[in-house]
C-alpha positions as CSV (number, residue, x, y, z in Angstrom):
1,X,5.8,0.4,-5.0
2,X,8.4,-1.4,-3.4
3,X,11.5,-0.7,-5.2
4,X,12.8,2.0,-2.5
5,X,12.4,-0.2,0.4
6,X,14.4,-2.9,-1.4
7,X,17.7,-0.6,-1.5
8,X,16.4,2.4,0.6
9,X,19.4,2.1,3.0
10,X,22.3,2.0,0.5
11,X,20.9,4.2,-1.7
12,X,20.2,7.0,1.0
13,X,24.1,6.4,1.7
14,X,25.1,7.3,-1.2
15,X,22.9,10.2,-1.5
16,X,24.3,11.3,1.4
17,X,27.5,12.0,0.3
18,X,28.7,8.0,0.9
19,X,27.8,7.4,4.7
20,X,27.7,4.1,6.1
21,X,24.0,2.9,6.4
22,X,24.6,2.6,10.5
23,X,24.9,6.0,10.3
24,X,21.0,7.9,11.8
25,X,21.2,10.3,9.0
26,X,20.4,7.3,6.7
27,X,17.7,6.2,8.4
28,X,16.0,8.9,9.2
29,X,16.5,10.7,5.7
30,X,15.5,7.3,4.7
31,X,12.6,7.5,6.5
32,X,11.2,10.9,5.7
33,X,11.4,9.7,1.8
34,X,9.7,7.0,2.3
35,X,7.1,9.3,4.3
36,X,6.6,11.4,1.8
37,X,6.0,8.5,-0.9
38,X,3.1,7.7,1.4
39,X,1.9,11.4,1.3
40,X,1.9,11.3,-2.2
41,X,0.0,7.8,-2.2
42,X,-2.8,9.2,-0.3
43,X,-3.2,12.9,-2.5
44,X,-2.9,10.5,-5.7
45,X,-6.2,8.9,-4.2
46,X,-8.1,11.5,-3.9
47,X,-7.1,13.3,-6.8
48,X,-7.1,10.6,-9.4
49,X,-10.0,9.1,-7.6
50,X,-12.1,12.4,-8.7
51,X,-10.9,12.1,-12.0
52,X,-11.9,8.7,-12.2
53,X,-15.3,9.4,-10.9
54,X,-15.7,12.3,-13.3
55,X,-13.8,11.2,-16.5
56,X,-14.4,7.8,-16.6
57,X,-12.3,4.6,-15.2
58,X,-10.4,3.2,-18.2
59,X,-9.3,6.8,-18.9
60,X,-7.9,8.0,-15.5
61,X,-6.3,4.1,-15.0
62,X,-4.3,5.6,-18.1
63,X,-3.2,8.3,-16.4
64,X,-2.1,6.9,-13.0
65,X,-0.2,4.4,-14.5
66,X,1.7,6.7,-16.8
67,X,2.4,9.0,-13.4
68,X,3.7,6.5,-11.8
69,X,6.0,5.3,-14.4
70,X,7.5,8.0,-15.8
71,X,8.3,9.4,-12.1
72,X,10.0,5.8,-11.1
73,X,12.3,6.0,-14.1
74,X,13.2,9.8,-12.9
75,X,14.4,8.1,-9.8
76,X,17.2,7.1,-11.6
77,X,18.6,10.2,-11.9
78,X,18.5,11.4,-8.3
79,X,21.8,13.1,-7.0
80,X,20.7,14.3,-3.9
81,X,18.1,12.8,-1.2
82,X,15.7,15.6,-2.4
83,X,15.6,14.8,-5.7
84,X,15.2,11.6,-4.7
85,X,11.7,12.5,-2.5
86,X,10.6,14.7,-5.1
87,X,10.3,11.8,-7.7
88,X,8.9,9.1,-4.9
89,X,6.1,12.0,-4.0
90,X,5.4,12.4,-7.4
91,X,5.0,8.6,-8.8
92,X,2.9,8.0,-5.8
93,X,0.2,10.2,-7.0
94,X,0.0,7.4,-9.3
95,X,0.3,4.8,-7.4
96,X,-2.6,5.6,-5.2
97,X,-4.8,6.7,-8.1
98,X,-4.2,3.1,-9.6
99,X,-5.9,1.3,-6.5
100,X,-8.4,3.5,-6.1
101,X,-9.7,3.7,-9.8
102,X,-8.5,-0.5,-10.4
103,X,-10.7,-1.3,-7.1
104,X,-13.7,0.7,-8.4
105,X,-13.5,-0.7,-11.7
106,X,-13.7,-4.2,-10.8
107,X,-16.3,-3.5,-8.2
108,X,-18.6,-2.6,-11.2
109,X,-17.8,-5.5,-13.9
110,X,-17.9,-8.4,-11.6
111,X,-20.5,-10.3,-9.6
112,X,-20.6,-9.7,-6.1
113,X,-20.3,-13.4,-4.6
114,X,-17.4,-12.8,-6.5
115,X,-15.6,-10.2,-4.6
116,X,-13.9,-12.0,-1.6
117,X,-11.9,-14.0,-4.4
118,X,-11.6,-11.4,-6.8
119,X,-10.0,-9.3,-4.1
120,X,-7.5,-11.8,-3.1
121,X,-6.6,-12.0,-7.0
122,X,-6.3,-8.3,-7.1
123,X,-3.7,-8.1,-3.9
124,X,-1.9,-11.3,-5.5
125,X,-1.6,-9.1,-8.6
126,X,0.0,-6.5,-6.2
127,X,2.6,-9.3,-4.3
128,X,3.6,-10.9,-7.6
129,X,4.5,-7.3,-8.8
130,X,6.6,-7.0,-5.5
131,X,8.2,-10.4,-6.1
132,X,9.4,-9.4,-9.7
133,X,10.5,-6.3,-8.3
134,X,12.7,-8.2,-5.4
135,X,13.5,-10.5,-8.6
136,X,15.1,-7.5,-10.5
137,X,17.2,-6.0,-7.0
138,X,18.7,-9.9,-7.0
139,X,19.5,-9.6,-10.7
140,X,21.4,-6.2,-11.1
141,X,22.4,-6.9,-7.2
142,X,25.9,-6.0,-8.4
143,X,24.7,-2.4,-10.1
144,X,24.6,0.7,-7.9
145,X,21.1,1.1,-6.1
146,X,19.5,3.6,-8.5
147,X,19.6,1.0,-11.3
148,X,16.6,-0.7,-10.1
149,X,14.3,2.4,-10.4
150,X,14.4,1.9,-14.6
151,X,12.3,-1.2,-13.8
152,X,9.8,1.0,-12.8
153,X,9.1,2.7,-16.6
154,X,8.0,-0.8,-18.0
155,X,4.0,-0.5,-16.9
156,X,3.5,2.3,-19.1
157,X,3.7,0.1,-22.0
158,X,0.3,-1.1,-20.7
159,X,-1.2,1.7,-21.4
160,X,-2.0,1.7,-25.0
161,X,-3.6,-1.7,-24.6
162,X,-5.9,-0.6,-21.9
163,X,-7.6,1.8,-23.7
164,X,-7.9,-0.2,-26.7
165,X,-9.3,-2.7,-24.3
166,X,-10.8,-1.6,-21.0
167,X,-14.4,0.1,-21.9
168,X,-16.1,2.4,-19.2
169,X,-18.4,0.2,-16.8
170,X,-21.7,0.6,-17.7
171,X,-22.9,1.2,-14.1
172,X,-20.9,4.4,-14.3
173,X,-22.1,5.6,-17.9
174,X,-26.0,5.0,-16.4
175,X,-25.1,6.9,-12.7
176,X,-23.6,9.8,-15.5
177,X,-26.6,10.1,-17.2
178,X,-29.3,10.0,-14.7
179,X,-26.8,12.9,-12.9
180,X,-27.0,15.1,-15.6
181,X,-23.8,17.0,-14.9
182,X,-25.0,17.2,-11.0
183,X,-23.0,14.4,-9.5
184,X,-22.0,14.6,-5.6
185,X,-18.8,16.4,-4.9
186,X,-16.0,16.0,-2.2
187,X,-18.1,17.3,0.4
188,X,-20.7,14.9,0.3
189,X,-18.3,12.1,1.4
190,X,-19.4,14.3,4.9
191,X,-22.8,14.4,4.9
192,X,-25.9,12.1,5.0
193,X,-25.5,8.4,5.9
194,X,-21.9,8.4,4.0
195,X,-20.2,10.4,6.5
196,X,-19.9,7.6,9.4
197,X,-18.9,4.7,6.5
198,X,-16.3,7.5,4.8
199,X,-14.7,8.3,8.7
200,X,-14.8,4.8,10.1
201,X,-12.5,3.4,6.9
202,X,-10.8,6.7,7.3
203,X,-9.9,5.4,10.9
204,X,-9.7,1.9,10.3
205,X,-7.4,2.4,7.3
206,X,-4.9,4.9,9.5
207,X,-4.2,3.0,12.3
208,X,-4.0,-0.5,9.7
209,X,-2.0,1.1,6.9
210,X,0.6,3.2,9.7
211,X,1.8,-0.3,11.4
212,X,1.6,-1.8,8.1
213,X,3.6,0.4,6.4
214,X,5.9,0.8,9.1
215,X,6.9,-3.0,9.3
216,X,7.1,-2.7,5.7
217,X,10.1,0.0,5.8
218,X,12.0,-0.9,9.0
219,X,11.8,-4.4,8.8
220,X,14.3,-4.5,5.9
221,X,16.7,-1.8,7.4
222,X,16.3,-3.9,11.0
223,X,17.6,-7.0,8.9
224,X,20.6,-4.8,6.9
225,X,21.8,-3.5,10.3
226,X,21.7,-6.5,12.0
227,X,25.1,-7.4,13.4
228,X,26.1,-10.5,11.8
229,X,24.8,-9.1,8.6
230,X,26.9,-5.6,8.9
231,X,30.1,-7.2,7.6
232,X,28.6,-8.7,4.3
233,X,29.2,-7.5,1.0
234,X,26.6,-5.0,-1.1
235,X,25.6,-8.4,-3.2
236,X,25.5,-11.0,-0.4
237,X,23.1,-7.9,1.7
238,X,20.6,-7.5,-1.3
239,X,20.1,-10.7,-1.7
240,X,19.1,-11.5,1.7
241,X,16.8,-8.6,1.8
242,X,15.1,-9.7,-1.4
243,X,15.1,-13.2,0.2
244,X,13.3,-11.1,2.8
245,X,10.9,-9.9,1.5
246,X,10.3,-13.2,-0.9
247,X,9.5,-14.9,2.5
248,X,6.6,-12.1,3.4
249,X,5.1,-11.6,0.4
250,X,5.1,-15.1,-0.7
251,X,2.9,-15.7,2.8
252,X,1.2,-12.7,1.9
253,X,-0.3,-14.3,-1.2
254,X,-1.6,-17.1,1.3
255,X,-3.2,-14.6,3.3
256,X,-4.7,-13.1,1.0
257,X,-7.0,-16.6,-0.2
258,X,-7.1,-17.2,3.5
259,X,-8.8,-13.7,4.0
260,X,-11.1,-14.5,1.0
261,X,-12.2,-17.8,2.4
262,X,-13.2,-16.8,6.0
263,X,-14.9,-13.1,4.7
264,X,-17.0,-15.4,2.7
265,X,-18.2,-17.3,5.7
266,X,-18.0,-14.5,8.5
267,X,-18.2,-11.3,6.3
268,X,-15.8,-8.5,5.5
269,X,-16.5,-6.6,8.8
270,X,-15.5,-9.4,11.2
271,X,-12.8,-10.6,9.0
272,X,-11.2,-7.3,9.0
273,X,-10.9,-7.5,12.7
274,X,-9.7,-10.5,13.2
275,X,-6.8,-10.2,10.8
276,X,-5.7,-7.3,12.5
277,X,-5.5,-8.8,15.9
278,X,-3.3,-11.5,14.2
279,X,-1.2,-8.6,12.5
280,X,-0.9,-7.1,15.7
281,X,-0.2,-10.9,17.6
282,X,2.3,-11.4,14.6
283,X,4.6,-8.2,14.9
284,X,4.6,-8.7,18.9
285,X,5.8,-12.7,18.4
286,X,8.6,-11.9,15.7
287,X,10.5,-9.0,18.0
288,X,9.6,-9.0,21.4
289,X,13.0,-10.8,21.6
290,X,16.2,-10.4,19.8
291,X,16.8,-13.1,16.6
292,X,19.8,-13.9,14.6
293,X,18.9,-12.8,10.3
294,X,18.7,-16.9,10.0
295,X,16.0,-17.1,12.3
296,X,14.5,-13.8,11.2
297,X,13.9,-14.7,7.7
298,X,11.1,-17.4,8.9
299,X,9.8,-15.4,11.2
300,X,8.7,-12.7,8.6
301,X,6.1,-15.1,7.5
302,X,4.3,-14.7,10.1
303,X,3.2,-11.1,9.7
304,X,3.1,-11.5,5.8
305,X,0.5,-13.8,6.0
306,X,-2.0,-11.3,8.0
307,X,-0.7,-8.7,5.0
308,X,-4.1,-10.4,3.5
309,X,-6.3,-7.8,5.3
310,X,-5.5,-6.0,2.5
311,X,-6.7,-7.8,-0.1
312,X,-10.4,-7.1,1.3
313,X,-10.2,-3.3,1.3
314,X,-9.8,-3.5,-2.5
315,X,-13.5,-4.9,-3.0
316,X,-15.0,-3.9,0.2
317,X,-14.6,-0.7,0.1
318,X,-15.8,1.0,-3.1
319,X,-19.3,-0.7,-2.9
320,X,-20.0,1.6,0.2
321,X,-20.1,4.6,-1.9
322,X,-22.5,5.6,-4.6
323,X,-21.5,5.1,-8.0
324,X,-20.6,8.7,-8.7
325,X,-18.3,9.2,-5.8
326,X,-17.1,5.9,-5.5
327,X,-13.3,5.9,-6.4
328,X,-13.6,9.6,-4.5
329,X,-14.7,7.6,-1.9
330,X,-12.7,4.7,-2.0
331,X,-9.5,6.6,-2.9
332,X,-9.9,9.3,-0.2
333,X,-10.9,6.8,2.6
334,X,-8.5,4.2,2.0
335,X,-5.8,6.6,0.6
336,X,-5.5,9.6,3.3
337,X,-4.5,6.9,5.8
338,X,-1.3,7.0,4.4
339,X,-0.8,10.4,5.9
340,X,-1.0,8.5,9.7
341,X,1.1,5.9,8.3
342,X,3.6,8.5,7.0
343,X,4.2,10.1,9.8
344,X,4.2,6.3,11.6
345,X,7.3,5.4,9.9
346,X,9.1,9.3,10.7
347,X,7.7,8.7,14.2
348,X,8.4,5.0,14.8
349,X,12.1,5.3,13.7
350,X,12.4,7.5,17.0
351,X,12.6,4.5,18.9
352,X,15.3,2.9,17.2
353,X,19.2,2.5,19.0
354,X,22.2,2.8,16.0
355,X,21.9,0.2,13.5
356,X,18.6,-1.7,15.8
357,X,14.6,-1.2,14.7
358,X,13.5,-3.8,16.7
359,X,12.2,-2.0,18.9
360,X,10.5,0.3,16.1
361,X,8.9,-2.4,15.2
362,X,7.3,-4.1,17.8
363,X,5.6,-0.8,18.7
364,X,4.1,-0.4,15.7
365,X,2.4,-3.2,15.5
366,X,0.2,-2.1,18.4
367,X,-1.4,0.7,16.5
368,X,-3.5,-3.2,14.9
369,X,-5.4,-3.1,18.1
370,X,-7.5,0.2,17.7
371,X,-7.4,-0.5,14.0
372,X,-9.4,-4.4,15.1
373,X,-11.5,-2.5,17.7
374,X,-12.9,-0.3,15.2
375,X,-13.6,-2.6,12.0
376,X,-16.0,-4.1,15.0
377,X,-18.1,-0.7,13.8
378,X,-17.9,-0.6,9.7
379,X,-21.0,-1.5,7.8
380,X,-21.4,-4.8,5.4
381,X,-21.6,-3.8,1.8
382,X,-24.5,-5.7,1.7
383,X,-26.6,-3.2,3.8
384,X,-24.7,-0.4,3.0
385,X,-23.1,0.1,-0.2
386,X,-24.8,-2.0,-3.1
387,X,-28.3,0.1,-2.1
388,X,-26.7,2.7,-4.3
389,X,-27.9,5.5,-2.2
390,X,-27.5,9.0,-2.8
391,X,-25.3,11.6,-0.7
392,X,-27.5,13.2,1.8
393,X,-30.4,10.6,2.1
């Protein structure tokens, strides 16, 4: 997921026919990549999320991680920044089928006082993937960028113990067979009582993911272009962009628990708000004013630990859907905000001066106040999703 924005910039460069990464071509061809990984994030949802909801779990898991995999490792072979958005599209398919199909998959197998902490586990699973992923840009630091994709073919050897090992819930085999080959379809995420749960996430999730996903991108080239840092070798500038993003996803990890605990005590709804507000708080403190990369580095906790609103969207939101459009549900609603936060990070990089995204930055973080506002609004699973009602009731 992350292996782009680790050496998006110098890669891009090179791409580019060897341009300097100060250079706005970089960035911005930079930036529509990485938009149209996020695109592809939030088709993979829906698509694989329909698979999963009409195949089985543990089958279309398979396939996501496979997509994903195998499209990575193609990133490898890039030789022009086309290429290169072709493969990120296409292993994003993947990458959003994965969450939505995982998220449904451990809604049904465990208890639900259980799901606060499972969902912080689950987004830790996510941050210690990124931290390996930062581990393997600091060890082939002295390789060319495209190196670091071929880390990306290693979950596919996953696969074959998943389906030796991963059975279909048996929620979903009973919703199957009470259906009788008439389950819901995409529509009905539009009609009856699901159609105000299905466009408040879709809201919520926009405006969340597009600042999130912004800070995620620029933050690292705002820290490659700083001035100080402009002069350092290749080596010396990935490692502190791994150190980077070490320092915010190590604090995301904390978030995440931290999340957990207070949605046990004030539910998911409230929690959901409130972590936003600090998202948005956190962006505003760490560039409303100009910092050295020494200084910087801190900083970045402070908007990694908020990172663990995320980890509550992974178990709070498939339990809002019936069983037989739940990763449909899940995977669309969560998923197609990715298309907002795609063309958030095209969009934000407007506002940056040569070589400075400081200013990118601290305006995206605003787009966490409508994103609080309207969590006010979504339901608790606990009146809404575990009655297991039917579309169009």
């Amino acid at each position: 997921m992350h292996l782009y924005t680790l050496v998006a910039a110098p890669f891009v460069a090179e791409l580019l026919g060897g341009l300097p990464t100060t250079n706005p071509a970089v960035g911005r061809h930079a930036s529509i990549i990485q938009a149209a990984f996020l695109v592809g994030w939030a088709l993979g949802g829906g698509f694989f999320g329909r698979i999963g909801d009409r195949l089985g779990r543990s089958r279309a898991l398979c396939l996501t991680i496979l997509t994903y995999a195998l499209f990575t490792g193609l990133s490898f072979l890039a030789q022009a920044w086309w290429h290169l958005l072709i493969f990120r599209f296409l292993s994003a398919l993947g990458i959003g089928g994965e969450w939505a199909v995982g998220a449904s998959l451990l809604a049904e197998t465990w208890p639900k006082r259980w799901r606060p902490w499972i969902a912080a586990v689950l987004q830790t699973g996510v941050n210690v993937g990124v931290l390996l992923a930062v581990l393997a840009n600091l060890v082939m630091a002295r390789q060319p960028p495209r190196y670091l994709f071929l880390v990306g073919v290693l979950p596919a050897l996953v696969v074959l113990w998943i389906r030796r090992a991963v059975p279909e819930p048996e929620e979903w085999h009973a919703a199957r067979m009470e259906a009788r080959g008439r389950g819901p379809g995409v529509g009905d995420l539009f009609r009856g009582r699901v159609w105000r749960t299905t466009v408040l996430v879709v809201l919520v999730c926009a405006t969340s993911l597009a600042g999130h996903w912004a800070f995620m991108f620029w933050h690292q080239q705002h820290l490659r272009n700083l001035p100080e840092v402009l002069g350092m070798a290749a080596a010396q500038k990935n490692m502190l962009a791994s150190k980077a993003m070490y320092v915010v996803i190590v604090s995301s990890i904390a978030g995440n628990f931290a999340a957990a605990w207070v949605a046990r005590r004030m539910g998911f709804r409230r929690t959901i708000a409130w972590m936003c507000l600090g998202y948005f708080a956190a962006m505003t403190a760490v560039y409303v004013v100009p910092r050295d990369h020494a200084t910087l580095i801190w900083w970045l906790a402070v908007p990694g630990f908020f990172q663990g609103v995320f980890a509550l969207f992974t178990m709070y939101l498939p339990p809002l859907f019936p069983t037989l459009l739940r990763t449909t549900g899940a995977g669309f609603s969560y998923n197609i905000g990715r298309i907002v936060a795609a063309g958030g990070t095209i969009f934000f990089g407007l506002f940056s001066e040569v070589g400075d995204y400081r200013h990118t930055l601290l305006y995206a973080g605003v787009l966490f106040l409508p994103a609080a506002l309207i969590a006010c609004f979504l339901p608790e699973p606990d009146r809404a999703g575990d009655t297991g009602a039917a579309p169009g009731e």
